[in-house]
C-alpha positions in Angstrom: 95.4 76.9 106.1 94.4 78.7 102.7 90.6 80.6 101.7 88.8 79.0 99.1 86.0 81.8 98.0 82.3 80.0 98.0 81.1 79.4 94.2 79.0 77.2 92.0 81.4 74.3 92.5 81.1 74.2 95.8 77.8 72.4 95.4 78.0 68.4 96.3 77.8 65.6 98.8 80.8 65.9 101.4 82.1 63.1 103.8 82.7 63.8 107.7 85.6 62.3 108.0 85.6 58.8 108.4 82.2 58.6 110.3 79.9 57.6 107.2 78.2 61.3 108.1 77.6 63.3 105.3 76.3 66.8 104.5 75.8 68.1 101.2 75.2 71.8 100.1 73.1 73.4 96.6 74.4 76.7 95.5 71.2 78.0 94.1 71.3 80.8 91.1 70.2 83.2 94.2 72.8 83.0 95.7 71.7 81.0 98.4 72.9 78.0 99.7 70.6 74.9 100.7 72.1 72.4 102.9 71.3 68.7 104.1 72.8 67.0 107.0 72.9 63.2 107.5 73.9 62.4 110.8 73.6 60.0 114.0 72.7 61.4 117.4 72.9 58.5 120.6 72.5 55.7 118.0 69.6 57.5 115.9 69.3 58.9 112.5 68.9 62.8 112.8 68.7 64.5 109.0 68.8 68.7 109.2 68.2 71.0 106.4 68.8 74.8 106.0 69.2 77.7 104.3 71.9 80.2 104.4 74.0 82.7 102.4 77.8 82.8 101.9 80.6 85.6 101.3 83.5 85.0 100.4 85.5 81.7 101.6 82.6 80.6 104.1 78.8 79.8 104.2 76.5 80.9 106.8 73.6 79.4 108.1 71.6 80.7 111.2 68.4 78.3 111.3 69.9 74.4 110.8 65.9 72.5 111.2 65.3 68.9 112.1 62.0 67.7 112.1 59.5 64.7 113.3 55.8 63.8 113.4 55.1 62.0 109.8 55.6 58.5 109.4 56.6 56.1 106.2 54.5 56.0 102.8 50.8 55.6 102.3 50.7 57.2 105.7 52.4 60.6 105.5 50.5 63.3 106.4 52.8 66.5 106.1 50.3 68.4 108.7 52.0 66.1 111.4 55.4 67.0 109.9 57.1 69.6 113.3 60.1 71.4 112.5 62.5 72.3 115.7 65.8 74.8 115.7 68.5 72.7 115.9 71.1 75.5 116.0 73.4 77.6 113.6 76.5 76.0 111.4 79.2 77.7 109.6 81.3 76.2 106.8 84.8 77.4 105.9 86.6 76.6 103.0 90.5 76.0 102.3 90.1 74.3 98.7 87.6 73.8 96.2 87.4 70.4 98.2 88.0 71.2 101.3 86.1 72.5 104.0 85.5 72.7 108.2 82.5 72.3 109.4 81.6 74.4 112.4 78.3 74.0 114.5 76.1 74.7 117.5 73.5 72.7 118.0 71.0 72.3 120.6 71.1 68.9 122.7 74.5 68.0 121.5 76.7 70.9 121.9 79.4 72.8 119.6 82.5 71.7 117.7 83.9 71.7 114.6 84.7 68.8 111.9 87.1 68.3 108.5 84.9 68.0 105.1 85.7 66.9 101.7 84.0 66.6 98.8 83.7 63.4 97.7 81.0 63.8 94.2 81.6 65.9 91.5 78.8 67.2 90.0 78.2 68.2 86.3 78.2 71.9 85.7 79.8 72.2 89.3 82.7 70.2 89.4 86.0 71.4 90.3 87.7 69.2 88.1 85.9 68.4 84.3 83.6 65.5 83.9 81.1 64.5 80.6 77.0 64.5 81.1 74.3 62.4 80.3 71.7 63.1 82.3 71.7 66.9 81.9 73.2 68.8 85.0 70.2 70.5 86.0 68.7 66.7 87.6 71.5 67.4 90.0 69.3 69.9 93.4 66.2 69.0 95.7 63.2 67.0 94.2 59.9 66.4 95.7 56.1 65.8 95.7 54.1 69.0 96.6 51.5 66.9 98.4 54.3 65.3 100.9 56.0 68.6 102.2 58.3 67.6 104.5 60.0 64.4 103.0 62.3 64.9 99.8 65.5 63.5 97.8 68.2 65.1 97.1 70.2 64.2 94.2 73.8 64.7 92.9 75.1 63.3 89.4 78.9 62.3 88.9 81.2 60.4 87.1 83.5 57.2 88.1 85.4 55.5 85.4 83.7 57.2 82.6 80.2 56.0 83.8 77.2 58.7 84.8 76.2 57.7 88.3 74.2 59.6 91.3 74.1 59.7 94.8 70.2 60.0 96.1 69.4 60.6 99.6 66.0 60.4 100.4 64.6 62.4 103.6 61.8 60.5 104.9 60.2 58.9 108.4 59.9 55.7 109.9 56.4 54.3 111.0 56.9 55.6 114.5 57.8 59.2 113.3 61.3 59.3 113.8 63.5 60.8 111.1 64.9 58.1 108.9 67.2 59.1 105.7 68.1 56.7 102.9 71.1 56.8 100.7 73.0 55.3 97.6 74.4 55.7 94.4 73.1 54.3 91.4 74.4 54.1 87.4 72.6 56.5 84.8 71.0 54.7 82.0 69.4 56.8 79.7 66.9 59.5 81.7 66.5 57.0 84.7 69.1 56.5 87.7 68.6 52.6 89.4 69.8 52.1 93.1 69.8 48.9 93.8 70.7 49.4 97.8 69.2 51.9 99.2 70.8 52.2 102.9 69.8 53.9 106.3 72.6 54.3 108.8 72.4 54.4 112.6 73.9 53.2 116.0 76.7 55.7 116.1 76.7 59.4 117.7 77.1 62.5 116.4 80.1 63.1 114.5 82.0 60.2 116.1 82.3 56.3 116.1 81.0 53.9 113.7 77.4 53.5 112.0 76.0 50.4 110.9 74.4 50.3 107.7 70.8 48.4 106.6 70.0 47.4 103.3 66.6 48.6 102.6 66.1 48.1 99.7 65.7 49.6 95.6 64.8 52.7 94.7 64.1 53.9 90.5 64.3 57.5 89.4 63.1 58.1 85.8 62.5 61.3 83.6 60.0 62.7 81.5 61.2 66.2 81.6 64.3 68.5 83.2 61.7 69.2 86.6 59.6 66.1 86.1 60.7 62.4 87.9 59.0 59.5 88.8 60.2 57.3 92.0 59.6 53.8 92.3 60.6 52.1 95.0 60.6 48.4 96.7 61.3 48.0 100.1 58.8 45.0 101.3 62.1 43.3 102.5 62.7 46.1 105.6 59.3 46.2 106.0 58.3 49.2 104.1 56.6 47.9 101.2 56.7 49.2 97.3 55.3 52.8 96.0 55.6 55.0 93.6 56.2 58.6 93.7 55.8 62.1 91.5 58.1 64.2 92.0 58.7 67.4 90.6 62.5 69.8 91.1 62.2 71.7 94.3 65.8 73.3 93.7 68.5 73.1 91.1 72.1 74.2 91.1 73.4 77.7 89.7 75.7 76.6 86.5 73.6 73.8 85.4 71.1 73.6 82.5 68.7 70.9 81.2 70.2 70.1 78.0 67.4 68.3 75.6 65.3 67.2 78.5 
């Protein structure tokens, strides 16, 4: 029960229940809302993106996208990147935490799920937190040369420490969609993961994942909408890179502070 009406705090990363399925939303200074999905489907990883609109205590979106094609690193090509309709989704909120999750989707069908919120981001959070990293880090990052794969990042605070939670949207070397997620401390203008994890082998919305190490990942600063990526993951077979990335999105409330 209850209405909670859609605002700036409503940005963040949010748990599906228990499944270790996650979607996250941006509430851009638009007014639009971008969302990421991080799910399973028969065992695989299936990320979705989107953008809707909200009113009042619920958000809207009519095109939910997955994609395919592009493959892993050196050999991404975003002309092989295919985006496919998954369905619509609906998201309707009882507290400032608190949300259901409504979907249909094509190829898996049409339910409904509990969310909760489960980061609290600066600028956006429903309770009051410190900064360090200015708020406006927090949105969608990415290299203009690789549309189609991205990060999305979310700053928060846990025990008086600046951490984030990075989820990058990427492929595996057969084309398949592979995410990979983690939270890493703040330390000065750079955010250090040191396990970076896919997860896979459960269905969608139900039963239990199993998570892989895959390794590190680096994010560093050199302005509010300027990062660097570096990442190592030669142990799951993936090797070491770096990347330039530049703010794709940000979050309505934030601001970049003296970056």
């Amino acid at each position: 029960g209850g209405s909670y009406a859609v605002n700036s705090k409503s940005s963040g990363v949010y748990a599906i229940g228990t499944t270790g399925q996650q979607l996250s939303f941006e509430v851009l200074p638009d007014d639009r809302v971008l969302m990421y999905g991080q799910f399973n489907h028969q065992g695989e990883m299936l990320w979705a993106t989107a953008v809707g609109t909200y009113q009042g205590d619920t958000m809207m979106f009519e095109q939910v996208y997955s994609t395919s094609g592009a493959t892993f690193g050196s050999n991404f090509d975003s002309s092989q990147v295919s985006n496919h309709v998954l369905g619509t989704a609906m998201i309707s909120f009882s507290e400032c935490k608190n949300a259901v999750f409504n979907y249909d989707f094509s190829g898996i069908g049409a339910g409904g799920a509990d969310i909760n919120k489960v980061t609290e981001t600066p600028g956006n959070e429903c309770g009051s937190i410190n900064k360090v990293l200015p708020s406006r880090v927090s949105g969608s990052w990415y290299n203009p040369s690789r549309s189609g794969e991205g990060f999305s990042l979310f700053l928060f605070e846990e025990f008086g420490a600046q951490k984030a939670q990075v989820t990058w949207f990427t492929y595996d070397d057969d084309g398949n969609q592979m995410f990979m997620t983690g939270i890493g401390e703040v330390s000065d203008q750079s955010v250090s993961i040191e396990q970076l994890v896919t997860y896979d082998g459960a269905d969608f919305l139900s039963g239990q994942g199993r998570s892989q190490d895959m390794g590190s990942l680096t994010l560093s600063w050199a302005a509010c909408d300027q990062a660097t990526g570096d990442y190592d993951l030669s142990h799951s077979g993936y090797g070491t890179g770096e990347l330039n990335l530049m703010a794709l999105t940000y979050l309505k409330g934030t601001d970049c502070g003296d970056l």
